[in-house]
C-alpha positions, 0 to 999 in steps of 0.5 A: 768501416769508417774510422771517426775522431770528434776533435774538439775545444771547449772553454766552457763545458757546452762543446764537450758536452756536444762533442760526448754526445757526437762521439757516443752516437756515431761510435767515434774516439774523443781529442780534446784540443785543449790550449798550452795555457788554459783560459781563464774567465778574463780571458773569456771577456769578450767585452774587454778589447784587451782580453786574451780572446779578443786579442787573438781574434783580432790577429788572424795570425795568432796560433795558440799552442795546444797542450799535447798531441794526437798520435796516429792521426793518419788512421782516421777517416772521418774527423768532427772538429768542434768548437765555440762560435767566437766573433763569427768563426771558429776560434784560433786554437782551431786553425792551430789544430788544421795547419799542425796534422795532415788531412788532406783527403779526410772527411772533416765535419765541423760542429758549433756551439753558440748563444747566437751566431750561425757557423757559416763564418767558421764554415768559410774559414775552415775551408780556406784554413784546409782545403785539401780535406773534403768538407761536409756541411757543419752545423750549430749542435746546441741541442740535438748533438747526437742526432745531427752527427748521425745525420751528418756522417750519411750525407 
């Protein structure tokens, strides 16, 4: 049997909730990829162009450093990474999180929340952040979580 991790940052709350109901449904182990420094409400403000989100959005190279690390990654098969949709893609804590394990060869099945943006900007980015792991199609989780990761793991 497949061993399932469901990785996931949330600055809110709605992809942790997402990411229980994942992990509950499919039998799978909980990581949050939670940030060295955590964001504030400032922070968050996408509307201001020199809030810290914006700023790291607007360098494809920014990397924020995660708060701890995942031991024994290598005994996961299957890996759900979860995350807020932010300007298009997934946000750079995420990339942080690719580029610091090894998972080549292992499944990763990416999962979004979002007030109104599709996923298929972070599907492409994800791709290009690790493309050795085999990529299953992600999808948008706002409602419906555990169904869809149910779905997800058989495809």
């Amino acid at each position: 049997m497949a061993k399932i991790l469901v990785a996931y940052f949330s600055a809110s709350g709605v992809t942790a909730r997402a990411a229980r109901e994942i992990a509950g449904a499919v039998g799978g182990d909980l990581y949050e990829i939670a940030p060295a420094e955590r964001y504030t409400d400032a922070d968050l403000d996408w509307r201001d162009k020199t809030s810290r989100s914006s700023r790291e959005m607007n360098d494809p190279a920014a990397r924020p450093a995660i708060a701890g690390g995942m031991e024994n990654m290598a005994a996961y098969d299957i890996v759900f990474v979860g995350f807020p949709v932010w300007w298009y893609v997934e946000p750079r804590i995420i990339d942080t999180f690719l580029e610091k394990y090894d998972l080549a060869g292992k499944t990763l099945i990416p999962f979004a929340t979002s007030g109104g943006s599709g996923i298929a900007g972070a599907e492409k980015s994800l791709r290009a952040h690790c493309p050795a792991a085999r990529w299953k199609k992600g999808g948008l989780v706002n409602r419906g979580a555990a169904a869809w990761a149910l779905q997800a793991v058989k495809a």
